[in-house]
C-alpha positions, 0 to 999 in steps of 0.5 A: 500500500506504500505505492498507493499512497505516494500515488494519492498523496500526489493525486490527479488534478482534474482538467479544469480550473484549480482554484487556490488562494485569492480573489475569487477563489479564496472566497469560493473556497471559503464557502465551498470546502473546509478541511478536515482536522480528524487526526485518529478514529479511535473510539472516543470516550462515551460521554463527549459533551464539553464542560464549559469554561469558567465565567470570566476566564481568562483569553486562551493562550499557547507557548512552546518550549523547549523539552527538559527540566531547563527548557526555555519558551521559543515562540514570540521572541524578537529577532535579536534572540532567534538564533538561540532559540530556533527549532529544526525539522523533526525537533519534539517541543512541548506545546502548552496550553490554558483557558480551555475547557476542562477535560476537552480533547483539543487539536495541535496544528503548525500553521502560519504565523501573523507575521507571515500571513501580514508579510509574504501574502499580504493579507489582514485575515487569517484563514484556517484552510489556507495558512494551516498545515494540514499534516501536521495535526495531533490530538491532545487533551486538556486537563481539569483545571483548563490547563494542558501540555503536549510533546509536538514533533515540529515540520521544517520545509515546504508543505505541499497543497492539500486538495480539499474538495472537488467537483466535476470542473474545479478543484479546491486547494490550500496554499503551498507554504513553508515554515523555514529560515528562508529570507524574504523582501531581505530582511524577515523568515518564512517563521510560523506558529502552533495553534491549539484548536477545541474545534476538531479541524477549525481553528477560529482565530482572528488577525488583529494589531496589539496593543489596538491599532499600533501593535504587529498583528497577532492571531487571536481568538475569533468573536463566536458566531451570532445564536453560539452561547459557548463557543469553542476556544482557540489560541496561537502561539508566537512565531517560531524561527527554524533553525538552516541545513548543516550548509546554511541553506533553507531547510526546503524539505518538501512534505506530502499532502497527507495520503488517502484513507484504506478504501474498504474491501470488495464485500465477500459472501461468507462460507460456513465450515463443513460440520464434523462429529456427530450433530446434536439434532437434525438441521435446521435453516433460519432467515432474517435480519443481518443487521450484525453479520460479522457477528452472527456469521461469526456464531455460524461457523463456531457452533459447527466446530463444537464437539458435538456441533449444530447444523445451521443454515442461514439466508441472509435478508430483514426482519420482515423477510424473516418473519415471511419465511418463518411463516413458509415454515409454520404452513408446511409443517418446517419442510420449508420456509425457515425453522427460525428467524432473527429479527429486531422487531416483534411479529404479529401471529399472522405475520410468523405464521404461527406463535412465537418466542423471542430469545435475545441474542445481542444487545447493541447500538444504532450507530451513526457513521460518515465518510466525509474526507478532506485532503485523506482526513476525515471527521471523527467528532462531529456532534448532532442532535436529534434535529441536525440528523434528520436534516443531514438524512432527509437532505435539507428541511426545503430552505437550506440542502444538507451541507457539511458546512463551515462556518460562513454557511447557515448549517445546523451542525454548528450549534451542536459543535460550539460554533465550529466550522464544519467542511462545506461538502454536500451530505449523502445520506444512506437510508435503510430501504423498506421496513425494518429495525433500525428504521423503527428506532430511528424513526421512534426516536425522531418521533419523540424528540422532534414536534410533529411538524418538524418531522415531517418536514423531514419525513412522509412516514409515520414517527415509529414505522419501521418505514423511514421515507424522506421528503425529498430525495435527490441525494438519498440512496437506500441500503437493503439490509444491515449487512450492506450498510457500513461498505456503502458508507465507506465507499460513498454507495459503491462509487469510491472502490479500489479493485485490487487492494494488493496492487499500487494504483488507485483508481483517479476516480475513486480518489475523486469520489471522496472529494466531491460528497461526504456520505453518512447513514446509520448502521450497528455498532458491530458492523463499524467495528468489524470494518475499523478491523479491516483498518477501514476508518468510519467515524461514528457521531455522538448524539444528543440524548434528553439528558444533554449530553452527546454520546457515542454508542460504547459498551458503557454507554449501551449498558446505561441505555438497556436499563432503561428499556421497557420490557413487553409482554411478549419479551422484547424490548423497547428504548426509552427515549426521554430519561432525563437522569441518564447523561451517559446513556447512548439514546439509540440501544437495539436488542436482536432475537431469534424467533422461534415457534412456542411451545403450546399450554399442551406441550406440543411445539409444531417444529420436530424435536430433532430441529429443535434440539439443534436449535436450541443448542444454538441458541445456548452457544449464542449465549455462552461466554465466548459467543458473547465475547465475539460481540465485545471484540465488535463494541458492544457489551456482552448479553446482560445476564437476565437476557441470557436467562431469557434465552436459555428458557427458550432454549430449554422449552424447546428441548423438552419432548412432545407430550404423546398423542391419545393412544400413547403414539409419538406424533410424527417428527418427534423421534430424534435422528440425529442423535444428539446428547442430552435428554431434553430437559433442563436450562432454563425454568420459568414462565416464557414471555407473552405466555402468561407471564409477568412482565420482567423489567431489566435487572430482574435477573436470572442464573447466568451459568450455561444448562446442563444441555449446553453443547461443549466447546471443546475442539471438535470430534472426529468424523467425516466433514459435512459438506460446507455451507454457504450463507445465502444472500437474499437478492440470490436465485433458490430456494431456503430448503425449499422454501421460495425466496420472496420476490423483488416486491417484498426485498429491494435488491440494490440492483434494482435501485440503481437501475430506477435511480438512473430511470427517475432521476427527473423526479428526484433521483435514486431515493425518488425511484424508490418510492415511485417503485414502492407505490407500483409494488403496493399497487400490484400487491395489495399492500397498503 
């Protein structure tokens, strides 16, 4: 990949204008891009709200000093003490800071000094995306008395011009600029500054002459934009004068614009390994939601490698097209369809076919993610309230457009990021297409956060559908599943791809791509995990919850929002959205299940005993510590233990035997060919769920110790391997074990929404075709 990066590093310019600093394209670039200061993707902490600064405080201030007990201050010295305190290239100083915020994460960046903005470019305004190095930036934090310090590596030479964005004619850019002993006009050195920003990438600071009117310029702290009660705070250090070559010659050495971000791998269909020894049950094939594929496909493999392993298939789809085939199963007595379904959202009777039983299975979070990038950084820390988000999905409220804007622009971002400037980059969002889960939470949760008319000036849907349709759809793609999600994020819907990972070149238009939009959508907490591990960088959003605090989804944070969830009837979980005294609770927790056929007040369940044994054998591996540990590996807290009791119970009424039929004969399926151990009872005890009894709220607890009916997790038995299964997309031909897998009308290939994308772009683009597809499908279906 080194060859990749020198070859984005040195980019392709596009035929057309280039517009740079001055005139009209330094204001154009002031409107139209800012660069990001993003330094790392490193999970932040959960709670990120700022606490404000002291009333009256002092203005911030930055100094650098030399490292060491008798280190002396190098910044802001006059000329006749600059050769004895100049720096060299690559020299570590300790930057230090105060009147910031207490415990706030700040940004260092080398940027030009007021001298060098005033002198060499003649200019009174200082303008961050210009006169800032963007190579150079590094995170810090500062301490709880609004004081901190931090070594800093210094850059001696010329720093090569970051493109920041682009569009089909113009490419936008900073200066070329150097920070070196080099004489200009005879007399004054190209000198600069460090600059000590709470703003991720913008440094709000202003030019102005002190003392007032006579003094040199100096960059102090800008005034706050008009309605921004608390702002964030910046400050520069003085100028730095830099030490020559060995030689007495400029240090000129040229320094790279900073490389592009890891484009993600082509997505891969999982294959499961062959099943060996002998199976505790007969197989069985479940359908559904793939809202934590890595996860769950993770748990497919691990239970056929058991000693006495479980035959699980496993067509990937949605909650709703799981619950469609888990119905197939009920009507042909489980000789189709699906014998299970995993799904986020609760069935009606008529919609599984029969009755069922939730198992809990994961607890996670509805993360937001973006791949917005400026000159191969990105943003990591941008805050957004219930409202900013509904703007930024639903493209705009109908006055302003869905921008990342900067701060000379009326974008919504900038009072959830105290008055930071944010890239001025047109948004693309990625919506879930058709009904499912992480719709109904998002949807549910802009329902009770926003009033009904400002919902819909987002929205057509109704607040808690598991439908979330946007008002206008020009710039909105649609996801098909979970699964899918996370990729089309992090290549901006499949436009910015690279081939070939392993070769040096990276396609021009794929680089092109991450400058002209930057793309957020929302997706599990897992799936951004698992694409952080391939060393795919996808920052995700802290959101506002009712207590105040923007808070990212972390183990902490989903734990503290499961607490408050209200537990139904049936044993699912609902988010609670207005907990007032929770200011670390992440507001958007999800609980995935597994669906499966009850167990009926006579004993008997319609799925065979043989399919229900391997089942429940699954359900109690996806439980155990060290399925649970996969989840945690991914962000998210291992099961909470009266969940995993839940699902043990379940696990046990499935493996207790038919009661026999009058007469004494056993009912057909209920032999157990497979063979498996055990003797069908055990692991679980109470009443199940929406079968009579009481509603548990969270914390009500239950045994956490694996059943004696649990399969062991030693290494497998010897015997002949199974042949290897596959886990099936849902947009593939076939059938799941015979069972017809539902037609475009029900599922959205996404396929087929670029092709109507391209087909409706007059009324409105991708999102639009959608929509015009969607009411034909009702139309041809009887669906309201």
């Amino acid at each position: 990949m080194a060859g990749k990066a020198a070859a984005g590093a040195a980019g392709k310019v596009l035929a057309g204008q280039v517009v740079a600093r001055g005139g009209q394209g330094r204001a154009m670039v002031g409107r139209i891009c800012r660069i990001t200061l993003a330094v790392t993707v490193a999970a932040g902490p959960s709670l990120v709200a700022m606490p404000a600064r002291v009333e009256a405080a002092e203005e911030p201030t930055v100094e650098v000093w030399s490292v060491g007990a008798d280190g002396e201050r190098l910044d802001g010295r006059p000329d006749a003490a600059k050769e004895s305190v100049r720096v060299a290239g690559g020299q570590s100083v300790e930057v230090r800071w105060k009147g910031f915020r207490p415990n706030s994460a700040v940004v260092i960046t080398q940027c030009m000094s007021a001298f060098q903005v005033k002198n060499v470019h003649r200019s009174e305004t200082f303008t961050p995306v210009f006169e800032c190095a963007h190579q150079t930036r590094f995170a810090g934090t500062t301490g709880a008395d609004g004081t901190g310090k931090a070594s800093y590596p210094i850059r001696a030479g010329r720093f090569a011009s970051v493109v920041l964005s682009k569009d089909d004619v113009t490419e936008y850019k900073n200066d070329v600029f150097e920070c070196s002993s080099k004489v200009f006009a005879g007399r004054s050195e190209y000198n600069c500054s460090v600059v000590v920003s709470e703003c991720e990438w913008d440094q709000p600071l202003a030019m102005e002459r002190r003392p007032a009117g006579t003094g040199p310029f100096t960059l102090v702290p800008k005034p706050p934009p008009a309605g921004v009660a608390d702002p964030a705070a910046a400050a520069a250090s003085g100028g730095l004068f830099f030490k020559p070559r060995t030689d007495g010659t400029p240090d000129l050495t040229a320094i790279p614009a900073p490389p592009p971000r890891r484009f993600p791998d082509p997505p891969e269909t999982p294959q499961l390994p062959p099943v060996t020894g002998r199976p505790v049950g007969a197989p069985i094939a479940g359908a559904g939601s793939v809202n934590t594929a890595v996860l769950f496909d993770g748990w497919l493999a691990g239970v056929r490698r058991l000693a006495a392993p479980s035959d699980v298939d496993y067509t990937r789809g949605t909650s709703v097209f799981g619950a469609a085939q888990l119905k197939a199963g009920f009507q042909s007595g489980f000789t189709a369809g699906a014998d299970f379904a995993v799904t986020g959202l609760p069935f009606t009777a008529a919609e599984a076919g029969g009755d069922v039983v939730y198992a809990p299975i994961t607890l996670t979070g509805l993360a937001v993610a973006n791949s917005a990038e400026y000159g191969g950084l990105g943003l990591n820390a941008v805050r957004m309230s219930p409202d900013t988000l509904a703007f930024m999905l639903g493209d705009g409220d109908g006055v302003d457009s869905a921008w990342w804007g900067d701060s000379s622009m009326k974008t919504p971002t900038r009072a959830d990021n105290h008055g930071c400037g944010l890239p001025a980059l047109p948004a693309g969002p990625i919506l879930r297409s058709g009904r499912s889960a992480q719709n109904q939470v998002l949807s549910s949760w802009f329902g009770a956060t926003l009033s009904r008319d400002r919902f819909n000036t987002f929205f057509v849907s109704e607040p808690g559908s598991p439908e979330l349709l946007v008002k206008r759809a020009s710039d909105v793609r649609g996801a098909e599943n979970g699964a899918q999600t996370a990729y089309l994020i992090g290549t901006n819907f499949g436009k910015a791809v690279d081939p070939d990972p392993d070769d040096d070149f990276i396609p021009p238009v794929a680089l092109n791509e991450r400058l002209k939009r930057g793309y957020l959508g929302y997706t599990d907490v897992t799936e951004i995990h698992a694409q952080r591990a391939r060393g795919v960088a996808l920052p995700m959003v802290p959101l506002l919850n009712r207590a105040g605090a923007y808070v990212l989804p972390t183990k902490e944070s989903i734990l503290s929002a499961y607490s408050t969830m209200r537990r139904n009837a049936d044993g699912t979980l609902t988010p609670v959205f207005d907990a007032e005294a929770m200011p670390d609770a992440y507001p958007l927790p999800m609980v995935h299940y597994v669906a499966v056929p009850r167990t009926d007040a006579q004993g008997a369940n319609p799925l065979p005993i043989a399919k229900r044994r391997t089942l429940a054998a699954f359900l109690e591996y996806a439980v155990s510590d060290a399925a649970q540990a996969k989840a945690a590996d991914l962000g998210a807290p291992p099961l909470p233990a009266e969940l995993r009791k839940q699902a043990r119970d379940v696990a046990a009424m499935l493996k207790k035997a038919d009661p026999p039929k009058t007469g004494g004969k056993t009912p057909p399926g209920s032999s157990d060919p497979g063979g498996g151990p055990g003797d069908g009872s055990g692991g679980g005890s109470g009443s199940l769920p929406g079968g009579g009894g009481a509603p548990v709220a969270p914390g009500s607890g239950g045994a956490a110790g694996l059943p004696g009916g649990a399969p062991s997790q030693g290494p497998a038995a010897s015997g002949a391997p199974g042949p290897a299964a596959s886990i099936k997309p849902v947009a593939g031909e076939g059938t799941v074990r015979g069972g017809k897998i539902p037609a475009a009308s029900k599922v959205v290939p996404i396929v087929l929404l670029l092709v109507l994308g391209s087909a409706a772009l007059i009324g409105g683009g991708v999102w639009r075709g959608y929509l015009i597809w969607q009411g034909r499908a009702a139309r041809g279906t009887g669906r309201p």
